[in-house]
C-alpha positions in Angstrom: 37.9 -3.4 6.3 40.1 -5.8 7.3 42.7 -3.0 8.6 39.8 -1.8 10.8 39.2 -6.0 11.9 43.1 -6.3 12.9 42.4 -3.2 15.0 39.8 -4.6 16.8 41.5 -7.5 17.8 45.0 -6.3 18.8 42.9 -3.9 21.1 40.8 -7.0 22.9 44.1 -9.1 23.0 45.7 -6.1 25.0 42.7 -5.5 27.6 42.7 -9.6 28.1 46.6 -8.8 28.8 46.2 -5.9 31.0 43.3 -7.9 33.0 45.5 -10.9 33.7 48.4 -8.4 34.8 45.6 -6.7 37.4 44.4 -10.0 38.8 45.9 -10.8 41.5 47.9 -14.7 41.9 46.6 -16.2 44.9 46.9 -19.7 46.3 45.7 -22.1 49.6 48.2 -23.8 52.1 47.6 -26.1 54.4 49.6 -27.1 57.4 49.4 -28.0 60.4 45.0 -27.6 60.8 45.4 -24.1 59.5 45.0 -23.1 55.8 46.4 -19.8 54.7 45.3 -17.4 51.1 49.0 -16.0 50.2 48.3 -13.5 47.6 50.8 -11.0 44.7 49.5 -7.6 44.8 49.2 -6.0 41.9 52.3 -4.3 43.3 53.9 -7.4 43.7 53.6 -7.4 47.8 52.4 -10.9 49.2 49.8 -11.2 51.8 49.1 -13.6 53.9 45.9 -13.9 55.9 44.4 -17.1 57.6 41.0 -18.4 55.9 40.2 -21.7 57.9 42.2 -23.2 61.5 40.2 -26.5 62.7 42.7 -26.3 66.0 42.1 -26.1 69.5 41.3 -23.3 71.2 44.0 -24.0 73.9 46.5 -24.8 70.9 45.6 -21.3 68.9 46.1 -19.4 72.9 49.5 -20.9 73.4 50.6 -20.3 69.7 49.3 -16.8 70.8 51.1 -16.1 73.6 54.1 -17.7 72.0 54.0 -15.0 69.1 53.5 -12.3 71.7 55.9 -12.7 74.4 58.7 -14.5 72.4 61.1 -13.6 69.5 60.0 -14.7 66.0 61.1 -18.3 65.5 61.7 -19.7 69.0 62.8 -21.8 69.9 65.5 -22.1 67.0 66.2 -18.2 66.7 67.3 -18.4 70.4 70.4 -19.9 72.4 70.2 -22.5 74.7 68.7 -21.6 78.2 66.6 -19.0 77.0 63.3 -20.9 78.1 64.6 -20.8 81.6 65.7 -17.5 81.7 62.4 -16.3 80.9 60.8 -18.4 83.5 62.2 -17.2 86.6 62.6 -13.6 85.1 58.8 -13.5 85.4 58.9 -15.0 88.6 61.9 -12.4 89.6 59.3 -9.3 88.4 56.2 -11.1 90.1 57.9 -10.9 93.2 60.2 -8.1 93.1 56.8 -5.5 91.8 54.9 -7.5 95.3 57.6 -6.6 97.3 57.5 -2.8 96.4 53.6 -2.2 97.2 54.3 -3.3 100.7 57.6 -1.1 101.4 55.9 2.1 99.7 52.9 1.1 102.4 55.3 1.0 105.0 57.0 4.3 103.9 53.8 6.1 104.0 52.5 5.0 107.4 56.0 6.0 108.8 55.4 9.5 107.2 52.3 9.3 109.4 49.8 8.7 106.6 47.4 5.8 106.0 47.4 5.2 102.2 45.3 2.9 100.8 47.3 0.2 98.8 46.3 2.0 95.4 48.5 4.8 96.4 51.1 3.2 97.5 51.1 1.5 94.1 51.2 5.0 92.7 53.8 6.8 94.6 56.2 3.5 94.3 56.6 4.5 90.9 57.8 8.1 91.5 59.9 7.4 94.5 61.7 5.0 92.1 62.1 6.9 89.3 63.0 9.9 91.2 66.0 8.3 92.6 67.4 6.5 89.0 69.3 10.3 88.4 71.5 10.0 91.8 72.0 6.3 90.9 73.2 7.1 87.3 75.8 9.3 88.6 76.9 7.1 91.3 76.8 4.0 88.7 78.8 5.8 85.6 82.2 4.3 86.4 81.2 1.1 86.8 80.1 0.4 83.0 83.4 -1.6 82.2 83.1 -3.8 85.2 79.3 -4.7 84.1 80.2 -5.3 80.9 83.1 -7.8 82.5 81.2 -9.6 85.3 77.4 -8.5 83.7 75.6 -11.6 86.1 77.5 -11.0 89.4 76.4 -7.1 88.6 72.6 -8.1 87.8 72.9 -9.8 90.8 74.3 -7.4 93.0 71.7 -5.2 92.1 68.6 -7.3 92.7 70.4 -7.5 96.5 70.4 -3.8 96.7 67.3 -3.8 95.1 66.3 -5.7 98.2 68.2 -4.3 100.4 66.7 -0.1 100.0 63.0 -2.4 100.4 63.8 -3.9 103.5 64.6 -0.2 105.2 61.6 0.8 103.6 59.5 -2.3 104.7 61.1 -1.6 108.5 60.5 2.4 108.6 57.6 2.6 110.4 59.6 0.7 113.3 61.5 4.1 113.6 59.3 7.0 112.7 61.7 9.3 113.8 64.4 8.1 111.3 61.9 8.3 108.6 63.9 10.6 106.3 66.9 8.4 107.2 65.7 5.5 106.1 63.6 6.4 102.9 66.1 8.4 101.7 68.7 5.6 102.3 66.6 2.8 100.5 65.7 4.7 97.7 69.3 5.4 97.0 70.7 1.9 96.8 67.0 1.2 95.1 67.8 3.9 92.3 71.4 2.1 91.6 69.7 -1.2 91.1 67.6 0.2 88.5 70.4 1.4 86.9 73.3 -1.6 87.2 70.2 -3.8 86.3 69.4 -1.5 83.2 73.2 -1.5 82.6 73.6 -5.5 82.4 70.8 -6.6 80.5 72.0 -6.0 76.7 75.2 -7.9 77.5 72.6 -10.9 79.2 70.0 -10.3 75.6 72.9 -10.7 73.6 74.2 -14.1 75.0 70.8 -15.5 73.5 70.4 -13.6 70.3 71.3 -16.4 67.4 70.0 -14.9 64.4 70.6 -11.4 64.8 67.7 -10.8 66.8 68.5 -8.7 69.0 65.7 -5.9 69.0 62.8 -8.7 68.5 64.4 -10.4 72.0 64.7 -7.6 73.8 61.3 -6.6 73.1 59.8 -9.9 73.9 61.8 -9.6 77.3 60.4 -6.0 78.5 56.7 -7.7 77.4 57.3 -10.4 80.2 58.6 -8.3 82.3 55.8 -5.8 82.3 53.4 -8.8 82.3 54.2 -10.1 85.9 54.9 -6.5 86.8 51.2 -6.2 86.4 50.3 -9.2 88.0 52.5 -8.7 91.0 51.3 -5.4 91.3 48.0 -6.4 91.7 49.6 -9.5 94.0 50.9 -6.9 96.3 47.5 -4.5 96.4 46.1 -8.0 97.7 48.8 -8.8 100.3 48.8 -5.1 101.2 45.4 -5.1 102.0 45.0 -9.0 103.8 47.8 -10.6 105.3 50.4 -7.4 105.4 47.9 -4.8 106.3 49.8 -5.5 110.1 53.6 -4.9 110.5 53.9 -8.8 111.6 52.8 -9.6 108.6 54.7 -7.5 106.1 57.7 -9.1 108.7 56.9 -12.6 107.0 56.1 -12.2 103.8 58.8 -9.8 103.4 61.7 -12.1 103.6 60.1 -14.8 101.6 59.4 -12.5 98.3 62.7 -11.6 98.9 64.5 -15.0 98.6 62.2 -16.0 95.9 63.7 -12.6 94.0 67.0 -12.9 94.6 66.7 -17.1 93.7 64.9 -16.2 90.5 67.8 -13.7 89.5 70.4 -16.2 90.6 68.7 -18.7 88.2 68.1 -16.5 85.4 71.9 -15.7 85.4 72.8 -19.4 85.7 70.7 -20.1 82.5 72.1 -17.3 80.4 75.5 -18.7 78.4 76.8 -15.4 78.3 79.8 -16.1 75.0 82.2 -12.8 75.8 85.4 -13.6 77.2 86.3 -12.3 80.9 89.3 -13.5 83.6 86.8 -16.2 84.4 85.5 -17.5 81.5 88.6 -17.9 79.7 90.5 -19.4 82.7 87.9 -22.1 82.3 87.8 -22.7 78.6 91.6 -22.7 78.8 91.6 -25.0 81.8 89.2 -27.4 80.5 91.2 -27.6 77.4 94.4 -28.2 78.9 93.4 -30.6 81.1 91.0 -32.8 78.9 91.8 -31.4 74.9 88.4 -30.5 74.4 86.7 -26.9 74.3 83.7 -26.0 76.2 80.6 -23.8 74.8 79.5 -21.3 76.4 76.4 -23.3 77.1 78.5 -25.9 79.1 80.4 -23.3 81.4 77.2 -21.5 82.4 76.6 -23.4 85.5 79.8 -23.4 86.3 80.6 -20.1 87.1 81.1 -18.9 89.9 78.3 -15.8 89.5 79.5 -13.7 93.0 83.1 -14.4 93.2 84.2 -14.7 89.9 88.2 -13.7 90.8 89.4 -17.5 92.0 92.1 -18.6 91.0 92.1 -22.2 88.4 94.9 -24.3 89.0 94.7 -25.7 85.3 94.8 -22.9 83.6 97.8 -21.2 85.5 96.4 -19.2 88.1 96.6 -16.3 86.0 95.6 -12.9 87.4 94.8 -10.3 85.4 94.8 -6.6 85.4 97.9 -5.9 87.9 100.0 -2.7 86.8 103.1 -3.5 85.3 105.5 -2.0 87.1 104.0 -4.0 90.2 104.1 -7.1 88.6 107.6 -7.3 86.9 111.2 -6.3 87.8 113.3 -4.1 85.3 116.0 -6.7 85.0 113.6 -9.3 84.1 111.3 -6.8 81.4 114.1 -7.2 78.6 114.3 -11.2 79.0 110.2 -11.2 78.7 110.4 -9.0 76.3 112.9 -11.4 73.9 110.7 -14.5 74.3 107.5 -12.9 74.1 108.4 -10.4 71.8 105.5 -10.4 68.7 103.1 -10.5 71.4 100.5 -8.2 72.7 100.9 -9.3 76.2 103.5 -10.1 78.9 103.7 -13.2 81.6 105.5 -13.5 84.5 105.1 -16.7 86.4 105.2 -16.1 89.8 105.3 -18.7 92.8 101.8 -18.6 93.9 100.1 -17.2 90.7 101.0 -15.9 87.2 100.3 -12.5 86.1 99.1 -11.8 82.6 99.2 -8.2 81.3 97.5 -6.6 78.3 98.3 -3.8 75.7 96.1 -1.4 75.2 94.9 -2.9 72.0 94.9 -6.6 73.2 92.2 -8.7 72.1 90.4 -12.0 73.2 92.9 -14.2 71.3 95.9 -12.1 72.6 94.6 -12.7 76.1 94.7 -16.7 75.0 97.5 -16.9 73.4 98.9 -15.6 77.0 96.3 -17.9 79.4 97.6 -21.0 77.1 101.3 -20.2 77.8 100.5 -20.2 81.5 98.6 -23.0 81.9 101.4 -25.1 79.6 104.0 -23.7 82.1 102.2 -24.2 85.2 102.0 -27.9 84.2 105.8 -28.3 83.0 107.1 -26.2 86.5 105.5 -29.2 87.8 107.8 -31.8 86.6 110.7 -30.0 85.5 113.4 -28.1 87.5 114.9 -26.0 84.9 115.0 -22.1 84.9 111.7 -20.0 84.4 112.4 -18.6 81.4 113.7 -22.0 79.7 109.9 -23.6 80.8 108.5 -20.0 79.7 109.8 -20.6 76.1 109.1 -24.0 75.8 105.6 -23.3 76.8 105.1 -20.6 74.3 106.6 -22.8 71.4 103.6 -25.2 72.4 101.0 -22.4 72.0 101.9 -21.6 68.6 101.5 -25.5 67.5 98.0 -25.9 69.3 96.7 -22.1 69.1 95.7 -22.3 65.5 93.0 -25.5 65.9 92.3 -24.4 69.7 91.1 -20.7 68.5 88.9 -22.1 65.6 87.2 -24.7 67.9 86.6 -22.4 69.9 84.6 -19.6 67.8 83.0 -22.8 65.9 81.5 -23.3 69.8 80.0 -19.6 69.7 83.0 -17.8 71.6 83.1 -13.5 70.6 87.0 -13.7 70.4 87.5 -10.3 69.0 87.9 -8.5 72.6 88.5 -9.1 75.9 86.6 -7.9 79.2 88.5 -7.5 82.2 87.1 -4.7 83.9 89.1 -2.1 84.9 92.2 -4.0 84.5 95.7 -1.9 84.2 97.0 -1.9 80.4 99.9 -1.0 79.0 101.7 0.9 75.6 105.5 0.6 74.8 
């Protein structure tokens, strides 16, 4: 009997254990006006879901629009600048999708049709796409140069984007030249597409703090459709109002276009693109030279110079970059190079009006300042010295191994991708 007893309650004790393992622990936060039920599965997945939120409607459509057309965690999970960026690219698509419905009108009427502005919101899209495979080919061996110079490339491209719409915008002008002139504008149009397509991981990347990168780039192509949409329907309004005439299309033409090619030129100023170029190191290096400090890439980014990015810096030793060897230094001078600079991946010559720098093959951002560093330090002892060259060369050098150490961890410590270098298509070299 009492056998049978101990068997009854071993088995109630194990269905009250196996009925607190199947209920699920669930709890109730509050913050910020919203409470939330997180709740273990049984599984052991937790769920979230939102059970009371006394906010604002306007508060709760903001938060909305945030969590749609943002990455996860902005504004911390983002670089500086990215607010700004995002801005004027919507304002860049409003007007650049505007602009389009009114040159595919204009095409069409020179072709001797008279579309109504829903078709020529239609056959905008396959005139663009159809071109993008002639641009592709024409834009394939410019990749290295985009990744170098990725703004002054965006850039260039919304101007040719702008550009292939103006001959469209002006083609019922010339009827005659119709084929001429579509076929012209579509083909700087379709390398646009692809140069902008091109440039816009490197411009992602300079914001992505958190490893990100997906959720950013999908945030981006959300606002970008977004005021494609709206300008769209922008341009169906102006085709069918104020640029139904060709006088008007003549006004509002120009002004969409400067408030594209302004938006593009501010988005690129905001982005603080952190890949070393020519440019971007002759700065960092000047700035450190001149005042001992280095310079984030957040602080050079209005300082670029986004459409001639070549110039020369005084400060850090008017380095050039790129030149073939052979043009750049004598045979009788290689061997003394060679003996000063000889567990380096990279050769200066100081010249009288700039200094050329040259790269191995496998040279990487530090090699290239390790040699911007040795310039600049020369370029400021030529100045008040009058021995030989080489004697200021190897003095110079012998001061960039004392500071290079502090100088390059300062530097990634500010955000700086030291591990390459981008110059284009610069000439290399291999002993």
């Amino acid at each position: 009997m009492k056998s049978l007893m101990e068997k009854i309650k071993w088995k109630k004790e194990q269905e009250k254990n196996t009925t607190m393992v199947d209920t699920p622990l669930s709890w109730l936060e509050t913050s910020d006006s919203i409470s939330r039920c997180f709740q273990f599965e049984p599984d052991g997945h937790l769920s979230v879901r939102v059970v009371g939120d006394t906010r604002a409607i306007a508060h709760r459509m903001v938060e909305s629009f945030l969590n749609k057309f943002f990455p996860s965690g902005y504004p911390y999970s983002v670089n500086e600048g990215y607010l700004r960026y995002t801005q004027f690219r919507a304002l860049q698509h409003f007007s650049s999708a505007a602009l389009s419905v009114l040159s595919t009108q204009s095409l069409l009427f020179a072709a001797g049709l008279r579309p109504t502005p829903a078709q020529a919101t239609v056959v905008s899209w396959i005139l663009k796409d159809g071109m993008q495979h002639v641009g592709k080919l024409i834009c394939s061996n410019l990749g290295a140069r985009m990744d170098s110079e990725p703004k002054r490339w965006r850039i260039l491209a919304d101007v040719l984007y702008d550009l292939g719409t103006g001959l469209e915008v002006l083609s019922p002008l010339s009827p005659h030249l119709f084929l001429e002139m579509a076929g012209l504008g579509n083909f700087a149009k379709g390398m646009a597409v692809v140069a902008a397509r091109a440039t816009r991981l490197p411009i992602y990347s300079s914001f992505a703090k958190e490893g990100n990168l997906s959720d950013l780039f999908a945030k981006g192509e959300a606002i970008s459709t977004l005021f494609n949409v709206v300008g769209l329907g922008a341009g169906i309004q102006l085709a069918s109002t104020i640029c139904s005439s060709m006088q008007g299309k003549l006004v509002v033409g120009p002004i969409l276009s400067a408030v594209h090619i302004y938006s593009v030129i501010e988005e690129m100023r905001a982005a603080p693109v952190n890949t070393l170029n020519p440019q971007r190191t002759a700065m960092v290096v000047a700035n450190f030279a001149k005042t001992g400090k280095i310079s984030s890439p957040a602080d050079l980014r209005y300082e670029e110079d986004l459409l001639f990015p070549g110039r020369l810096i005084e400060d850090s030793g008017n380095v050039t970059v790129g030149r073939a060897l052979h043009k750049v230094v004598k045979p009788s001078q290689l061997d003394k190079l060679k003996q000063i600079l000889r567990e380096e991946k990279f050769l200066l010559y100081p010249g009288n009006r700039w200094s050329d720098l040259i790269l191995e093959h496998d040279a990487t951002g530090e090699d290239a300042l390790r040699g911007w560093l040795v310039a600049a330090y020369a370029a400021d002892m030529k100045k008040s010295s009058d021995k030989p060259i080489v004697s200021i060369l190897q003095c110079a050098y012998e001061k960039m191994n004392d500071t290079f150490t502090p100088f390059l961890s300062e530097l990634q410590a500010k955000g700086w991708h030291t591990d390459r270098f981008l110059d284009g298509t610069g000439s290399r070299f291999a002993w």
